[in-house]
N, C-alpha and C positions, 0 to 999 in steps of 0.2 A: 504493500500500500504506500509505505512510505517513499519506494523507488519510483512508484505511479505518480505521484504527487510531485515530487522532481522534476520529472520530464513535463509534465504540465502546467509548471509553474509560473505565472507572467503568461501564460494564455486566459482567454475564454472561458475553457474549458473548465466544467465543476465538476467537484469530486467527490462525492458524499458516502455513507457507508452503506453498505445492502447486506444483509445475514444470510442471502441466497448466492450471495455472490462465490466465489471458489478462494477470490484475492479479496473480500471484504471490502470491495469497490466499484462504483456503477458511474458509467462518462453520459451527459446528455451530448457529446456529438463523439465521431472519435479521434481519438488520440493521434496527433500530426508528431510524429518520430522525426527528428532532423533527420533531413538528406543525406547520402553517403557523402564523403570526401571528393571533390573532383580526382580522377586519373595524375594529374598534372601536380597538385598539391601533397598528391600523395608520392610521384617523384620527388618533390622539392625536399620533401620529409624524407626520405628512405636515402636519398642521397648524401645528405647532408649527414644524418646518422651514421653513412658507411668511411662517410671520408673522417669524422671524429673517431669511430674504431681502429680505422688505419692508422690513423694519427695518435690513439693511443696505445698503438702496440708498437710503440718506437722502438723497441729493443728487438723486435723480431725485424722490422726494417732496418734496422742499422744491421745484424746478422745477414738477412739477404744482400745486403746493398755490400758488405765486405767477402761474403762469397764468392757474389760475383765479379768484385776488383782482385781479388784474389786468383780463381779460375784463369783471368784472362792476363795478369800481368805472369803465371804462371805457362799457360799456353805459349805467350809472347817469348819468354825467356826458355822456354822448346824449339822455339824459331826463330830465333833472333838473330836479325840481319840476313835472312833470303836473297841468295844473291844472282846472278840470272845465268848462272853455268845450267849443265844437263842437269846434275844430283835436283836443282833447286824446284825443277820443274814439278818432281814426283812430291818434295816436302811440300809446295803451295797446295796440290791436290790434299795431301797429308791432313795441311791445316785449317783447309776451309770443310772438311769430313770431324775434324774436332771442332770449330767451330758453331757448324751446327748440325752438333750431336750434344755435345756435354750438356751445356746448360737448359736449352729445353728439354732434356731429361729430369734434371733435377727440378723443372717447373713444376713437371706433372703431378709428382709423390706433394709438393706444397701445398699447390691450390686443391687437390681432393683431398687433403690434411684440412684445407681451412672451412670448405664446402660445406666438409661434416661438422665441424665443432659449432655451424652456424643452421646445421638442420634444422635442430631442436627448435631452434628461436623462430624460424620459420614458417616450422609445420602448427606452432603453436598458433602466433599470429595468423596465419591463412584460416582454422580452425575458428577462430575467434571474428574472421571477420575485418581484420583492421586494415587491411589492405589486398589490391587483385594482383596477378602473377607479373602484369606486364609492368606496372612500376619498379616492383623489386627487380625483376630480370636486369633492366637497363639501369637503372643505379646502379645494380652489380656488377655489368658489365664497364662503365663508364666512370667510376668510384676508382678503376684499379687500374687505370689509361695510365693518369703522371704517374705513379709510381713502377710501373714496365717500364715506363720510358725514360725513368731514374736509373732503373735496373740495369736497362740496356747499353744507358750510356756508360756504366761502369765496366759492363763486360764487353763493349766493342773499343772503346777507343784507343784503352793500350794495349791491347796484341795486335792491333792494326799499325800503332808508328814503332812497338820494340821489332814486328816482322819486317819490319822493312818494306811493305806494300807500296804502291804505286805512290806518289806525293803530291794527285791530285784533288781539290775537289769534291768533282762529281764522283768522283771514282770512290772515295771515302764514304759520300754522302751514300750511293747506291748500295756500298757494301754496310752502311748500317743498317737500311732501311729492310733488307732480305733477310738478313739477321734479324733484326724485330720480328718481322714477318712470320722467321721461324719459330720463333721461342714465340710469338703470341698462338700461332696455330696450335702447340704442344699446352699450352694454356687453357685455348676453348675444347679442344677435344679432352682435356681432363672435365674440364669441367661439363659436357656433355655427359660423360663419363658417370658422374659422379652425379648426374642429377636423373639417370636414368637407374642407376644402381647403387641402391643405399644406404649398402654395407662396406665401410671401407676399406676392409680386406679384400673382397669383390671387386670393385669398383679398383684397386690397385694394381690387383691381375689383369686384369682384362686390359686396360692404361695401357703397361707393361709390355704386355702380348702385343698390343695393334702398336706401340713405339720400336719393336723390335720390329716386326715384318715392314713398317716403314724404312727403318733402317738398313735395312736387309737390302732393299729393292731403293736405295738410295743413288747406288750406280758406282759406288765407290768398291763396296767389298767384293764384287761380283760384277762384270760386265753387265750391263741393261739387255744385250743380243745375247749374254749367253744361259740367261734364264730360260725354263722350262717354257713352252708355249703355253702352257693349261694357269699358269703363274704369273704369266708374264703381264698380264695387266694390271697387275698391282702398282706397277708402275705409275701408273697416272692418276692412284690416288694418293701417294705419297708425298707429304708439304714435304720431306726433310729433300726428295729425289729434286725438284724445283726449285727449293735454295742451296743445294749444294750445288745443279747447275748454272745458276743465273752469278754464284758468289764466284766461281771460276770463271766463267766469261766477264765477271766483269775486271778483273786482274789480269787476265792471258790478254785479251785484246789489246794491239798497241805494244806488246812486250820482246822483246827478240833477246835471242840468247846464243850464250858464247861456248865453244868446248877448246881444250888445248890440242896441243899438236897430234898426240895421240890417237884420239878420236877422232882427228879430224884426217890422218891419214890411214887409219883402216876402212875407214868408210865413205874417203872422200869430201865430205859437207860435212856438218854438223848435223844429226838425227833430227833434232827437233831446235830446226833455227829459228822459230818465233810461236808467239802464243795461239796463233791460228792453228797449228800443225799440233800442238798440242791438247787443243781441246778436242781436234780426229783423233787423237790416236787414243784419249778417255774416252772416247766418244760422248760428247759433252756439247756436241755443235748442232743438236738437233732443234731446240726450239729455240726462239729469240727472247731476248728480257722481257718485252710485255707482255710474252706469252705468258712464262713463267712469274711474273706478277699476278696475272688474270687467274692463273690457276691458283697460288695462292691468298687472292682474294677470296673466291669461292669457295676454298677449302675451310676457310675459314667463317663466312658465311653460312655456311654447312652446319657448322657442329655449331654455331650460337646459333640457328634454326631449332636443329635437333634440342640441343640444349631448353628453347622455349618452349616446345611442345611435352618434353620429360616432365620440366616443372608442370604443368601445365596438365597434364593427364596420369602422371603418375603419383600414388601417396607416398608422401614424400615424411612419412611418418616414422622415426631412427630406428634403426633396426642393429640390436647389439651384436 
């Protein structure tokens, strides 16, 4: 009764007692419930809440943020100073296969680490009414932009000037941007991941599994031609196979290279005198950058699709 009174209080509306009633109370018109929340205000809300939890879990971002300075001034000092003889050719391949591989691995086990610990809070709110899937989704997506892109700047910029990489640039600019590309792809596909399957033991394997068959069919460990036909199309759903090729053409392009006397008199010329002949004989010359962009937009696309419709259709209620 007393909650009845509440809501109707500063209206019209009278409230008197009735001994028939079930709640002890009887409305002469009925009871005008405020409106839901707009869409929109309830982004402003969820957002705003997501970026204060990030912001106050500063000791987990400071850990991330030195991982990945770490990772890469570690990579860098694996490669440091590439220089443009024959050997150097196979190490650039080398380091743009650790590039990205390491750290969008280590995204994945994070972000379904954080997914889950923020189930609970979630399924309870939805349950309760406080807000619809499509606000949360994009605050959640959109909450965790600058700090990837914090992320990234720590794990691209120095193993890019300790290798020795090209010194210009566009050429900087493009090799960050494929590198984010990758490490956000291994991001929403966890997170897909992890909002279609709600145990995170589950949800880790599975992760795991489809980062490894990526990696597999990346083109680095195993020629792309000399996979199985029945397999072979794995290929073209693989982000890591698109930034490993778009990260080597965009370094081999423009690059010529040198061999000494030796190699240059058993075989005449130098094997691979410049970075064109090198990305045939990876075979690495098949699609062009905006391919390999397009495709990793998509792919990407994808799994925050996927990702909205998991939330979305599945309960998402913790499961130990």
């Amino acid at each position: 009764k007393q909650w009845y009174q509440r809501r109707v209080r500063g209206n019209s509306t009278s409230v008197t007692d009735d001994a028939d009633s079930g709640l002890g109370v009887t409305f002469s018109q009925p009871v005008q419930l405020p409106q839901s929340i707009s869409v929109f205000r309830q982004f402003r809300i969820l957002i705003r809440r997501a970026f204060k939890n990030e912001l106050k879990g500063y000791s987990s971002m400071l850990i991330q943020a030195i991982e990945a300075l770490f990772m890469s001034i570690m990579i860098g000092c694996i490669f440091i100073n590439l220089g443009n003889d024959q050997i150097s050719v196979r190490d650039r391949v080398g380091l743009f296969f650790i590039m990205g591989g390491l750290y969008p691995f280590i995204v994945i086990l994070d972000t379904i680490a954080k997914f889950n610990a923020e189930r609970e809070i979630f399924y309870r709110e939805m349950e309760d009414g406080l807000y619809s899937t499509g606000p949360y989704f994009f605050s959640k997506v959109l909450s965790t932009l600058p700090f990837h892109t914090a992320f990234l700047i720590f794990y691209t910029v120095p193993v890019y000037w300790l290798a020795g990489l090209q010194a210009t640039p566009e050429k900087f600019l493009a090799n960050c941007l494929f590198t984010y590309l990758a490490v956000y792809s291994s991001r929403c596909m966890a997170m897909a991941i992890s909002a279609a399957l709600t145990n995170f033991q589950v949800a880790a394997f599975v992760a795991n599994l489809l980062f490894t068959v990526f990696l597999l069919s990346s083109g680095f460990i195993i020629n792309l031609e000399s996979l199985w036909i029945g397999v072979r199309w794995l290929k073209w759903t693989s982000y890591l196979k698109w930034s490993f090729q778009a990260l080597n053409q965009i370094e081999f392009t423009g690059l010529v290279f040198t061999c000494n006397s030796t190699v240059r008199a058993a075989y005449g010329e130098c094997p691979i005198a410049n970075g064109t002949v090198a990305l045939k004989s990876y075979d690495l010359d098949g699609e062009e950058l905006w391919e390999c962009f397009t495709a990793l937009a998509g792919i990407i696309l994808l799994f925050l699709i996927l990702c909205f419709a998991f939330l979305k259709v599945i309960n998402q209620k913790p499961k130990k």
